[in-house]
N, CA, C and O atoms as a CHARMM CRD file, in Angstrom:
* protein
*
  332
    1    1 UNK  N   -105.29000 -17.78700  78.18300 PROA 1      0.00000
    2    1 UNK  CA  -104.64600 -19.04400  77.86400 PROA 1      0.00000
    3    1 UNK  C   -105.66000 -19.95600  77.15700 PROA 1      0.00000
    4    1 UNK  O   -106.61500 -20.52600  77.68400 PROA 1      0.00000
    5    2 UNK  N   -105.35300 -19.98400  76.11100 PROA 2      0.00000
    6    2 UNK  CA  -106.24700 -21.10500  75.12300 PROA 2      0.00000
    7    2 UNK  C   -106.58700 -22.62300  75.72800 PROA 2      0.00000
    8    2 UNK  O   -105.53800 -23.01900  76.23600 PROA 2      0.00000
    9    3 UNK  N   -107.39900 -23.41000  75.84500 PROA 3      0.00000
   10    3 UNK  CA  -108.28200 -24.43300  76.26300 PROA 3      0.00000
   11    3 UNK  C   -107.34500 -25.63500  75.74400 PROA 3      0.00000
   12    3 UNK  O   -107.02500 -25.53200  74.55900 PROA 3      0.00000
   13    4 UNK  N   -106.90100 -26.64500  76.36600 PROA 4      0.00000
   14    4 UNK  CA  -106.33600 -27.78800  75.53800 PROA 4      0.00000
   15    4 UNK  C   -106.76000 -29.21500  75.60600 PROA 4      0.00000
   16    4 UNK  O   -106.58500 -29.79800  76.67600 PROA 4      0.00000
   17    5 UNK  N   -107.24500 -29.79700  74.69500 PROA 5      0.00000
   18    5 UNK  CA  -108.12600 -30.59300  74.40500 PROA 5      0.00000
   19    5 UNK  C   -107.59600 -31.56700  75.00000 PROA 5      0.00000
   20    5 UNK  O   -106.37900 -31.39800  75.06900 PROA 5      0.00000
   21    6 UNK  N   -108.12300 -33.03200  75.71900 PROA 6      0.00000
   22    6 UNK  CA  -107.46000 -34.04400  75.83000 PROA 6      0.00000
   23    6 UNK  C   -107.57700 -34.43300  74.70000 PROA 6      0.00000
   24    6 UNK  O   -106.57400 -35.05700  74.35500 PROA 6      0.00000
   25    7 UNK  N   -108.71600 -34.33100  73.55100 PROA 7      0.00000
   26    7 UNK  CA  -109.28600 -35.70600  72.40700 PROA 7      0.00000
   27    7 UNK  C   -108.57100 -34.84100  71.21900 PROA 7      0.00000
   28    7 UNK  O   -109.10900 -34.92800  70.11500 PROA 7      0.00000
   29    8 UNK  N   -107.76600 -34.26800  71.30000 PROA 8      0.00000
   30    8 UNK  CA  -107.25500 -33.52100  69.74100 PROA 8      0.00000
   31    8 UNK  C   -106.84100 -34.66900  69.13600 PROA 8      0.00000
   32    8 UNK  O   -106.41100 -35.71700  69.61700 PROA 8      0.00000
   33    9 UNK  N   -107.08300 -34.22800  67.70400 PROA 9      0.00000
   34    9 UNK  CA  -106.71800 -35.33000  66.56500 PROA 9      0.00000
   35    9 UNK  C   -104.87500 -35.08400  66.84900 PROA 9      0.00000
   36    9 UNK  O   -104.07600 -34.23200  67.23900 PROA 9      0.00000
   37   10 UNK  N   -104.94800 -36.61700  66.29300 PROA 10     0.00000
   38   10 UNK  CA  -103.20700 -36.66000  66.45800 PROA 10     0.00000
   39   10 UNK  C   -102.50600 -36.06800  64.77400 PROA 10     0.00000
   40   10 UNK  O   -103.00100 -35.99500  63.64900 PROA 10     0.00000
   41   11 UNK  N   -101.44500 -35.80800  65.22000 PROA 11     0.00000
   42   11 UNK  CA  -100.27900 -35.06300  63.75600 PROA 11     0.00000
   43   11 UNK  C   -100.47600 -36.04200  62.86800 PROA 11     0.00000
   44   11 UNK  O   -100.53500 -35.75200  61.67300 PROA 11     0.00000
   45   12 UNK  N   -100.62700 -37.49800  63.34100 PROA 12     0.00000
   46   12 UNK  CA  -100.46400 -38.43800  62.06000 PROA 12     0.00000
   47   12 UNK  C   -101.85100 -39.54300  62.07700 PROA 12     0.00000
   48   12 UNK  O   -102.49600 -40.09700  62.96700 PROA 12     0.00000
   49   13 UNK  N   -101.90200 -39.51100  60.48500 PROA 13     0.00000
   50   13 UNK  CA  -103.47600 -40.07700  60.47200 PROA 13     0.00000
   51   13 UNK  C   -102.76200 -41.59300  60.21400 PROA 13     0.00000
   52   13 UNK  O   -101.73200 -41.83400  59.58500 PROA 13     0.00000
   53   14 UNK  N   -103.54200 -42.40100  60.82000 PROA 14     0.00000
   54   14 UNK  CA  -103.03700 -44.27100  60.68100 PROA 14     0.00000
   55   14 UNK  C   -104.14300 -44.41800  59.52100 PROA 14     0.00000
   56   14 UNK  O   -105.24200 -43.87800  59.39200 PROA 14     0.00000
   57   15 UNK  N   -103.51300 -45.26000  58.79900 PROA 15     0.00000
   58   15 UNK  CA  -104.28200 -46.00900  57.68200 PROA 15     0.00000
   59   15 UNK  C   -104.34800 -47.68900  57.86900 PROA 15     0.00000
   60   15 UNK  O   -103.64200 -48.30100  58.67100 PROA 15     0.00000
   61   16 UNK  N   -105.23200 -48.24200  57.06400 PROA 16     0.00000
   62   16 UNK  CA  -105.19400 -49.16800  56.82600 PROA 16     0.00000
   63   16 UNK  C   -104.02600 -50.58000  55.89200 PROA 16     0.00000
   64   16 UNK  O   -103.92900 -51.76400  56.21700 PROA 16     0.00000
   65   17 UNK  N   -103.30000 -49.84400  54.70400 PROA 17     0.00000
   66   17 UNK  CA  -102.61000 -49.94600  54.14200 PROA 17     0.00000
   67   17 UNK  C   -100.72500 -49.87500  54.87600 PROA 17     0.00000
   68   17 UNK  O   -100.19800 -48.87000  55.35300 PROA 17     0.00000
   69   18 UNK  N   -100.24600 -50.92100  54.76900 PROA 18     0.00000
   70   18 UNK  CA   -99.02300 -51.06700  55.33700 PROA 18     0.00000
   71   18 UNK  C    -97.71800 -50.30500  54.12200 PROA 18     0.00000
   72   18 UNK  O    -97.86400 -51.09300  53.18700 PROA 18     0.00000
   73   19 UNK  N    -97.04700 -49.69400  53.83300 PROA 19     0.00000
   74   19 UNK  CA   -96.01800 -48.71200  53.38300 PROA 19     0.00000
   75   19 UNK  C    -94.43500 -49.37700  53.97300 PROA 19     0.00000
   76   19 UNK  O    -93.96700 -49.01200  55.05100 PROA 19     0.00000
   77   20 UNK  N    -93.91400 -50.13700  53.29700 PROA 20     0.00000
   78   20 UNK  CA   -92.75100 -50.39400  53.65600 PROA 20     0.00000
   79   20 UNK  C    -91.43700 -49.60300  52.89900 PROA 20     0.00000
   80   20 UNK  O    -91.86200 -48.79600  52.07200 PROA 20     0.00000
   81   21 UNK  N    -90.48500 -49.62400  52.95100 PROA 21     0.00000
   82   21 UNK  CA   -89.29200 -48.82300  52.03400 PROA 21     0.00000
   83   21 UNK  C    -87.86300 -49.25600  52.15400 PROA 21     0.00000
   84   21 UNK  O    -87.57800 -49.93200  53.14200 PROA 21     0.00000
   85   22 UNK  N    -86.91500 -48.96200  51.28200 PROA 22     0.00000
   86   22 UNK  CA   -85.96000 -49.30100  50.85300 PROA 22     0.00000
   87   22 UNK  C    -85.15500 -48.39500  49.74900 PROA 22     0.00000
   88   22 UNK  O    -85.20000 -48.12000  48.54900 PROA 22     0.00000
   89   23 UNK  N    -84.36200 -48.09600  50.96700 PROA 23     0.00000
   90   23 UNK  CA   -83.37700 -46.54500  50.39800 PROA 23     0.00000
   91   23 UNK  C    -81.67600 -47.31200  49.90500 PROA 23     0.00000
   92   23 UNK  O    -80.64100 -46.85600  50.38900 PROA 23     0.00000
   93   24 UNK  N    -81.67000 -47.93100  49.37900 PROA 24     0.00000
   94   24 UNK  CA   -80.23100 -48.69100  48.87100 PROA 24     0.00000
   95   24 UNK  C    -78.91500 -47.48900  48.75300 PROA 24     0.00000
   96   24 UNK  O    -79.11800 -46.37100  48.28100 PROA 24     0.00000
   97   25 UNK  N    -77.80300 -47.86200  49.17600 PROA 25     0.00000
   98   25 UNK  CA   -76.78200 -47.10000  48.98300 PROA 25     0.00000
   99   25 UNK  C    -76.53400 -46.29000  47.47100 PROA 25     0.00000
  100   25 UNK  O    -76.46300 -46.94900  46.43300 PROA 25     0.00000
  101   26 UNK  N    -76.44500 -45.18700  47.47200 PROA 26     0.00000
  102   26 UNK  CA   -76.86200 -44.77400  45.55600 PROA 26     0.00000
  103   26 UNK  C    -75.19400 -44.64200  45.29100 PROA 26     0.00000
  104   26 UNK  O    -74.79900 -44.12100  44.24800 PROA 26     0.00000
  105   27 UNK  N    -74.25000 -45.14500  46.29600 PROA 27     0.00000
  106   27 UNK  CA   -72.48000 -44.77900  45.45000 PROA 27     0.00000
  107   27 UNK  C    -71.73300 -46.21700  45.78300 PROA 27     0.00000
  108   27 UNK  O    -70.52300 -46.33200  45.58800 PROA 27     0.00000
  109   28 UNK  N    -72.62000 -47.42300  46.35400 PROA 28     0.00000
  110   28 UNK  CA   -71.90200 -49.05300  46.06100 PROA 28     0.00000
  111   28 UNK  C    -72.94800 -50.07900  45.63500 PROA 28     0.00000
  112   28 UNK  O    -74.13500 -49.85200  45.40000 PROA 28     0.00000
  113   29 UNK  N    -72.45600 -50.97300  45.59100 PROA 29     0.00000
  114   29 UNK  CA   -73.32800 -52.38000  44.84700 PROA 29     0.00000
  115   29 UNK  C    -74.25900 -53.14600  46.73100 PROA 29     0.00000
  116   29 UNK  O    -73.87400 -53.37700  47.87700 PROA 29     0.00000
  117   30 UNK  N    -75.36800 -53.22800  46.06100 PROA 30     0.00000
  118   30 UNK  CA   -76.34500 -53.65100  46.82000 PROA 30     0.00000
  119   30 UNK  C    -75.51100 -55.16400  47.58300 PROA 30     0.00000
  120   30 UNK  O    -75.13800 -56.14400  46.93900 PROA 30     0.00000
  121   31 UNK  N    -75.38600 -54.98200  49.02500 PROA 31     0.00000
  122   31 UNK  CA   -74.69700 -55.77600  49.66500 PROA 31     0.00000
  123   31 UNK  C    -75.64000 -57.00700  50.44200 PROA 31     0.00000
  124   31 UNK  O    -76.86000 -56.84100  50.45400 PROA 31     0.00000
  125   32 UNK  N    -75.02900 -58.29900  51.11800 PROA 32     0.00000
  126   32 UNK  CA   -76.01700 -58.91100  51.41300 PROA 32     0.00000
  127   32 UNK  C    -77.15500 -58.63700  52.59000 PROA 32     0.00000
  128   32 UNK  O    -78.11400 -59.37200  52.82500 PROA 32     0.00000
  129   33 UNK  N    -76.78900 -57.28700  53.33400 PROA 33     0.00000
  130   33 UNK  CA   -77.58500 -56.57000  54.76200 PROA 33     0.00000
  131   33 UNK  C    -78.69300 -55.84300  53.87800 PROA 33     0.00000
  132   33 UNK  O    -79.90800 -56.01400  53.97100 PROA 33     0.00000
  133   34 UNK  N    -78.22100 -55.24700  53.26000 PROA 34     0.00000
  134   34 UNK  CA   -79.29400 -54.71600  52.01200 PROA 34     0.00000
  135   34 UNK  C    -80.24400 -55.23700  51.35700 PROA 34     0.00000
  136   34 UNK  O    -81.38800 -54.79700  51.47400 PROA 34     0.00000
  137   35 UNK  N    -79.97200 -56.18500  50.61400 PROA 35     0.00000
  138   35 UNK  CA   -80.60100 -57.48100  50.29400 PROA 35     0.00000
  139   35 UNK  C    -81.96600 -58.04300  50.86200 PROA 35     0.00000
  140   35 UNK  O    -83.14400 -58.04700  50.50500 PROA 35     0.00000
  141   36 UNK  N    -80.94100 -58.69200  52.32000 PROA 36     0.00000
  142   36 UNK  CA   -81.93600 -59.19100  53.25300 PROA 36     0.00000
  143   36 UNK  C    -83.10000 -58.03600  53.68200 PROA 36     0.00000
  144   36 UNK  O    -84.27400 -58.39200  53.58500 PROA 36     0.00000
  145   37 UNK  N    -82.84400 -56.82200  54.09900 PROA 37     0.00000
  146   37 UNK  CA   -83.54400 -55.93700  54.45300 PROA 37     0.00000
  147   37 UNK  C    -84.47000 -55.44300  53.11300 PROA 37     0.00000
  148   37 UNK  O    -85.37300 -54.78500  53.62900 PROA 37     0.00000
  149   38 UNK  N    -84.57800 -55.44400  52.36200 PROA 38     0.00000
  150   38 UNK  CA   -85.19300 -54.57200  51.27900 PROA 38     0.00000
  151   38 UNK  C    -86.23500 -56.41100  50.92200 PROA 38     0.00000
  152   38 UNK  O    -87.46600 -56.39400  50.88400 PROA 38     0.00000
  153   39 UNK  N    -85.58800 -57.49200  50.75400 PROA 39     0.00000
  154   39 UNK  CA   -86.62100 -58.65100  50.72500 PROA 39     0.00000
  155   39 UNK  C    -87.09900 -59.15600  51.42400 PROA 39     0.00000
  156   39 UNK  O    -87.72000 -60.10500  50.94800 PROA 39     0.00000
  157   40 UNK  N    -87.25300 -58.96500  53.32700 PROA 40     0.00000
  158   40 UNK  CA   -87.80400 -58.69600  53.99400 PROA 40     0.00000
  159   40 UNK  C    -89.06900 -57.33900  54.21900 PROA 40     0.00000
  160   40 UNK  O    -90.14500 -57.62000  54.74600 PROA 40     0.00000
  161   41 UNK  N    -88.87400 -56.42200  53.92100 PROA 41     0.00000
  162   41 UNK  CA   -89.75100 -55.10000  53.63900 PROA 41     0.00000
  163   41 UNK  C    -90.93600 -55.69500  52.30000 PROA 41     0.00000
  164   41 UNK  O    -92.11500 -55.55600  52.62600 PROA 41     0.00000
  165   42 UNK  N    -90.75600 -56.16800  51.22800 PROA 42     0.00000
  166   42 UNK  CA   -91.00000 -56.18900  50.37200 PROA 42     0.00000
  167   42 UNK  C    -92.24700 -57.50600  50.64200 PROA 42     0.00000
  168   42 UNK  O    -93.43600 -57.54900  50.32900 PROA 42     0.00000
  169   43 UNK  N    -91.23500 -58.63100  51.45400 PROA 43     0.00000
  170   43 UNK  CA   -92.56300 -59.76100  51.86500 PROA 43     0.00000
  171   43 UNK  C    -93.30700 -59.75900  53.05100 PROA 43     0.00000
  172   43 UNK  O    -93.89800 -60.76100  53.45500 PROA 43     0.00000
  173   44 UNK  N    -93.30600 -58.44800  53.75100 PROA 44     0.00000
  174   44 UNK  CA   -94.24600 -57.82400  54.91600 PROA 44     0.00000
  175   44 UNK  C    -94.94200 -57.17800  53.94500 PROA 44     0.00000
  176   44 UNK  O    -96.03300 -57.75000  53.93900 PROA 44     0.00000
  177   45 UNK  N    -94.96000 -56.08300  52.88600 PROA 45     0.00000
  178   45 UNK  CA   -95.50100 -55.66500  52.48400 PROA 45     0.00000
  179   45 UNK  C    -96.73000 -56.11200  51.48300 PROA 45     0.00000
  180   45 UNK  O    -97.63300 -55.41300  51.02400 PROA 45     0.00000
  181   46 UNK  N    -96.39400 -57.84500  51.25500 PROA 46     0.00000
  182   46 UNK  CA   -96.89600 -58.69200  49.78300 PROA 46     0.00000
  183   46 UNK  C    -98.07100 -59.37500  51.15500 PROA 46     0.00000
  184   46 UNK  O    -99.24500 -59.68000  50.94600 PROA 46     0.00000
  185   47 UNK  N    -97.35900 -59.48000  52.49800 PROA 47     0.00000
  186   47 UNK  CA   -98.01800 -60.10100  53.24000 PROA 47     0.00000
  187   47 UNK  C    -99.30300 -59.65300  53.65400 PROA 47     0.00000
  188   47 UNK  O   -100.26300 -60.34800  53.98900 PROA 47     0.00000
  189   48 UNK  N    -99.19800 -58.17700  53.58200 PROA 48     0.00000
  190   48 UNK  CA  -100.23600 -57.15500  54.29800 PROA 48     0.00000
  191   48 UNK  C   -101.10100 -56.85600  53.37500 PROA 48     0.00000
  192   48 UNK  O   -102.26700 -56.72200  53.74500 PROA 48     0.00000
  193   49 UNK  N   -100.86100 -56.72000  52.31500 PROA 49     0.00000
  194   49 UNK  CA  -101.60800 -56.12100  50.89800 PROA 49     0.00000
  195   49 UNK  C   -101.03600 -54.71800  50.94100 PROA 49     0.00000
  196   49 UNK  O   -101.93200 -53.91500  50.68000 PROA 49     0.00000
  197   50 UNK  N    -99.83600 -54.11100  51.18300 PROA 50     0.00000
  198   50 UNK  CA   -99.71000 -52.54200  50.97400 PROA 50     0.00000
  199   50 UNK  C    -98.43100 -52.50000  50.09300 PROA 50     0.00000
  200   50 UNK  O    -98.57100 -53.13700  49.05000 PROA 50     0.00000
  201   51 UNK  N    -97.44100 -52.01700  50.22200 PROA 51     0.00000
  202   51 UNK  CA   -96.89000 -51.52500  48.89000 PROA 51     0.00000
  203   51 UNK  C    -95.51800 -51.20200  50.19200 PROA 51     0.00000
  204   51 UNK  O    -95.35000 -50.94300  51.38400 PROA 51     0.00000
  205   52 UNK  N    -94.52200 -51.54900  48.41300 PROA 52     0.00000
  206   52 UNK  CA   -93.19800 -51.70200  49.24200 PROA 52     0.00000
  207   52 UNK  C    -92.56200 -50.51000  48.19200 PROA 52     0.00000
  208   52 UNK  O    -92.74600 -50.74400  46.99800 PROA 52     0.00000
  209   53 UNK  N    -91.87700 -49.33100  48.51300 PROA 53     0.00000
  210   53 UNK  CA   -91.31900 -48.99500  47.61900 PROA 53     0.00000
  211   53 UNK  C    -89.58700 -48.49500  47.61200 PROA 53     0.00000
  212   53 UNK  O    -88.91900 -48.38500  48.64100 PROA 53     0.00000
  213   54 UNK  N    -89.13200 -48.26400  46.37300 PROA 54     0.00000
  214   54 UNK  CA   -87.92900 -47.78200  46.60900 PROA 54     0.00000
  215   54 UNK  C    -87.35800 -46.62700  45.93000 PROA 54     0.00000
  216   54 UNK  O    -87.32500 -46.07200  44.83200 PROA 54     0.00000
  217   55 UNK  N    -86.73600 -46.50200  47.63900 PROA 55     0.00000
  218   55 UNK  CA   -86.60500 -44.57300  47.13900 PROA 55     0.00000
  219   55 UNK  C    -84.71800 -44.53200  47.27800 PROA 55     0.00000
  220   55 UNK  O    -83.75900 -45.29400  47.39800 PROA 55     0.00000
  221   56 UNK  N    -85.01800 -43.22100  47.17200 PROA 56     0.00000
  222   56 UNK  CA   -83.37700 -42.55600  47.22800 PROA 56     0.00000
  223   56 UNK  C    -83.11400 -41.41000  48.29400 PROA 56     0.00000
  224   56 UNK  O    -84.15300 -40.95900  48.77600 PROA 56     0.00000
  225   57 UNK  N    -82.38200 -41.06100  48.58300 PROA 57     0.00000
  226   57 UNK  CA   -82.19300 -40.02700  49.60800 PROA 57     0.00000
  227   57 UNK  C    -82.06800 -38.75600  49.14900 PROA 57     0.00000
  228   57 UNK  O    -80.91600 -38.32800  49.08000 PROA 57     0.00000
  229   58 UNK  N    -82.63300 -38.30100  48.93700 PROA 58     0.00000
  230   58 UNK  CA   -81.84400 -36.38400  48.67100 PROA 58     0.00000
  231   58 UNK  C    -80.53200 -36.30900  49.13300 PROA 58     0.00000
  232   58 UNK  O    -79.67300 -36.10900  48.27400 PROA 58     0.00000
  233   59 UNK  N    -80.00000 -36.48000  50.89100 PROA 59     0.00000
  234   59 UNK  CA   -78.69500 -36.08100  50.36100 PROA 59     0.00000
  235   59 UNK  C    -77.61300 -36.66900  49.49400 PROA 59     0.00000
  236   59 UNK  O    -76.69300 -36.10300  48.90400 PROA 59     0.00000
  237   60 UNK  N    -78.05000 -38.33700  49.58000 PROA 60     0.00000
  238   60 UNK  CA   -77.26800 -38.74800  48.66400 PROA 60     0.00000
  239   60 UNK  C    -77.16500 -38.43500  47.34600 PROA 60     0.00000
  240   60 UNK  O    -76.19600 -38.72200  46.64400 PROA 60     0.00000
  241   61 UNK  N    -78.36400 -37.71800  46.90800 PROA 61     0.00000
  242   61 UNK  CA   -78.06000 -37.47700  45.33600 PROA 61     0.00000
  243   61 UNK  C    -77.14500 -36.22200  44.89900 PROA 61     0.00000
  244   61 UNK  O    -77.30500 -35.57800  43.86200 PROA 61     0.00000
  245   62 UNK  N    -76.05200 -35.96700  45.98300 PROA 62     0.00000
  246   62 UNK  CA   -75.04900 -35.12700  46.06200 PROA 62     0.00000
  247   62 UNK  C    -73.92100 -36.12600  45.88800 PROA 62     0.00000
  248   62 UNK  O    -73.06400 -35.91400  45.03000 PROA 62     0.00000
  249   63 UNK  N    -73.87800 -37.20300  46.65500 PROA 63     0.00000
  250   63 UNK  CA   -72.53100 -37.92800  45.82400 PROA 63     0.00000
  251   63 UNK  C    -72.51500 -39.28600  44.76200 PROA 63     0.00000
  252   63 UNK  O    -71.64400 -40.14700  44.63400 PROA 63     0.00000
  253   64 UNK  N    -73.44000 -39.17200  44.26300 PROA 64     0.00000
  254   64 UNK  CA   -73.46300 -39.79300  43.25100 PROA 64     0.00000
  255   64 UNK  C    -72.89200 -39.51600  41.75000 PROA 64     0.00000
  256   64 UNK  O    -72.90500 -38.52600  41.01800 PROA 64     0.00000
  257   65 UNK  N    -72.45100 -40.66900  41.64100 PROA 65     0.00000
  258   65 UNK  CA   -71.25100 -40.72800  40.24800 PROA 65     0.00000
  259   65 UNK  C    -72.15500 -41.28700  39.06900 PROA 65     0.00000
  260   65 UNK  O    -73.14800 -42.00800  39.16200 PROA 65     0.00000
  261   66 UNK  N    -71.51400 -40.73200  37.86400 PROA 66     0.00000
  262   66 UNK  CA   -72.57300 -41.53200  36.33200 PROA 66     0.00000
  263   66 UNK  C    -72.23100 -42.90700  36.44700 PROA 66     0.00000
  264   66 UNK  O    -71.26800 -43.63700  36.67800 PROA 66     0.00000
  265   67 UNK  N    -73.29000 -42.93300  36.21700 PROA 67     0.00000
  266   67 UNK  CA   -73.76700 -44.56100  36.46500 PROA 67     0.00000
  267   67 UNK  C    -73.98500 -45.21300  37.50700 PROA 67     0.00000
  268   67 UNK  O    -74.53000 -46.31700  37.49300 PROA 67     0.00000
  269   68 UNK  N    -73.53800 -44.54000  38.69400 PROA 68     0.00000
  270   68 UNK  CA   -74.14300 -45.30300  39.95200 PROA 68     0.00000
  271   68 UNK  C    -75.79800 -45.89400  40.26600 PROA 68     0.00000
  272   68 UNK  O    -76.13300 -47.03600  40.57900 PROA 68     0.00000
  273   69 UNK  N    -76.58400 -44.78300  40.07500 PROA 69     0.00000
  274   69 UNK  CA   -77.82500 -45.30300  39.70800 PROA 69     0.00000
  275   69 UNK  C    -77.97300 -46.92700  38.85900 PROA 69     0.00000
  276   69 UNK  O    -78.28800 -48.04000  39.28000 PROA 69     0.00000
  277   70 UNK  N    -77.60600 -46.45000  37.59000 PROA 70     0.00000
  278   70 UNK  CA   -78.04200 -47.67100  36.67900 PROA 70     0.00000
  279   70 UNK  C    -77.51900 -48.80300  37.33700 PROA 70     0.00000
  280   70 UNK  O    -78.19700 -49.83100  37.36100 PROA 70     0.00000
  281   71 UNK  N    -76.02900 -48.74800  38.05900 PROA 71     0.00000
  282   71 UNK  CA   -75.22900 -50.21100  38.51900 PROA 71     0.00000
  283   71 UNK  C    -76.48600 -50.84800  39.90900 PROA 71     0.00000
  284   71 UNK  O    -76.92300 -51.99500  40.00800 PROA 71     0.00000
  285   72 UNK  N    -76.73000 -49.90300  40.62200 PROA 72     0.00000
  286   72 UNK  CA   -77.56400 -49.73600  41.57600 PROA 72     0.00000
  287   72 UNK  C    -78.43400 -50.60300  41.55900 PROA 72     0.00000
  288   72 UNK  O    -78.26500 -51.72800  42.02800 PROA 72     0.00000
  289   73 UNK  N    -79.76300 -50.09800  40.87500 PROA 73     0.00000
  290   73 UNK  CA   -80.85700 -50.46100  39.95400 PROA 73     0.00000
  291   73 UNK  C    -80.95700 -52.38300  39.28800 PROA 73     0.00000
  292   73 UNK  O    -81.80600 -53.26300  39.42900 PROA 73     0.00000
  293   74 UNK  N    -79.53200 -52.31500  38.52300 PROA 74     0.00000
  294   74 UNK  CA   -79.16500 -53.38800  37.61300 PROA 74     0.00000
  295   74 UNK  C    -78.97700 -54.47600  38.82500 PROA 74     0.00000
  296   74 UNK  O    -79.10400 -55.67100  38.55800 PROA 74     0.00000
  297   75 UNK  N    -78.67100 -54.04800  40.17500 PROA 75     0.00000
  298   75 UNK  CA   -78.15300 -55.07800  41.27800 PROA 75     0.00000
  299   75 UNK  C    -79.46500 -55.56800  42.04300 PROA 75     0.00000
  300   75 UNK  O    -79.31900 -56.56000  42.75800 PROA 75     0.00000
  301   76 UNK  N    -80.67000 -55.01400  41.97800 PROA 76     0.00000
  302   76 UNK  CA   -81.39600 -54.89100  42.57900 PROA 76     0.00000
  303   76 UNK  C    -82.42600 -56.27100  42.74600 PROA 76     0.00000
  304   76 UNK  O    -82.74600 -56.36300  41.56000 PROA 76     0.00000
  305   77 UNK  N    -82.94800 -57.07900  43.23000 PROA 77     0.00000
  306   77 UNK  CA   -83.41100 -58.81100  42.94600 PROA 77     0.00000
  307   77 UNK  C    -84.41300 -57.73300  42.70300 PROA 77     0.00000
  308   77 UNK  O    -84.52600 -56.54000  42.98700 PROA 77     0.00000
  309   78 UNK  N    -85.31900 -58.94100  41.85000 PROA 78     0.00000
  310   78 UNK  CA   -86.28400 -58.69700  41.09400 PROA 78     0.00000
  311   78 UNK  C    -87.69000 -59.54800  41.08000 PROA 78     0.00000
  312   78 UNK  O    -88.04600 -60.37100  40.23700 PROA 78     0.00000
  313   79 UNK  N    -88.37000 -59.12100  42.23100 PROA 79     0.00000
  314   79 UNK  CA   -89.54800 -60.14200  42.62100 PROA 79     0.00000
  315   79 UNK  C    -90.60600 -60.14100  41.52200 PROA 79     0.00000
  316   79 UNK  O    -91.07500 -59.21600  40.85900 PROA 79     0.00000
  317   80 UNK  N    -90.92400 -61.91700  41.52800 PROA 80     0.00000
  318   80 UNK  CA   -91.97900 -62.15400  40.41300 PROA 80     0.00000
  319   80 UNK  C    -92.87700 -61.32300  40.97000 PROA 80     0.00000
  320   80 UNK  O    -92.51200 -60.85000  42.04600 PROA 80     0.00000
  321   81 UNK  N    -94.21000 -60.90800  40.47900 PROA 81     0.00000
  322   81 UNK  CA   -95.53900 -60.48500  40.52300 PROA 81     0.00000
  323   81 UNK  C    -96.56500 -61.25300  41.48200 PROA 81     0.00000
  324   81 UNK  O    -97.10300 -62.12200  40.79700 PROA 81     0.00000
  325   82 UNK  N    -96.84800 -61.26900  42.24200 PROA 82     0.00000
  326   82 UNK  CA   -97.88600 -61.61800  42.73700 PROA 82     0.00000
  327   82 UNK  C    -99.28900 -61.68400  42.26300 PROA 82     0.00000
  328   82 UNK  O    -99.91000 -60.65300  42.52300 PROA 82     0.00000
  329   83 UNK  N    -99.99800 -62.63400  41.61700 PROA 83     0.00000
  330   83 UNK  CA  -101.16100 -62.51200  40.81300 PROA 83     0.00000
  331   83 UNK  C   -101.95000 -63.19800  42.23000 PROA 83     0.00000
  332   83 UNK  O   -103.16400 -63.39700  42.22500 PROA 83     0.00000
């Protein structure tokens, strides 16, 4: 029977850098729960110095219709830059 460490490194390495995200519905128009949640993520992330990004789901990119993306995208608020 193999030896088991109490001090083993853990599955996940912690960083310094905070990673927030925002997966928006990819088949309706960005709603106000959405909104709030994705510009909340975005000013934890401006707060921390780490990076907010936005993704999509794999399975959703099974029901997505032409143009859903672009309407998506086009709905999306659009934070000034932080200099």
């Amino acid at each position: 029977m193999p030896a088991v460490s109490l001090f083993a490194r853990p599955a996940f390495v912690m960083t310094d850098s905070v990673v927030t995200r925002f997966a928006p519905s990819p088949t309706g128009f960005l709603h106000i729960g959405g909104a709030r949640t994705a510009l909340f993520n975005w000013l934890y992330a401006r707060r921390e110095g780490g990076t907010f990004l936005l993704t999509e789901e794999e399975a959703a990119a099974l029901r997505v219709k032409a143009g859903d993306t672009v309407r998506v995208l086009a709905s999306q608020p659009r934070p000034k830059n932080a200099s």
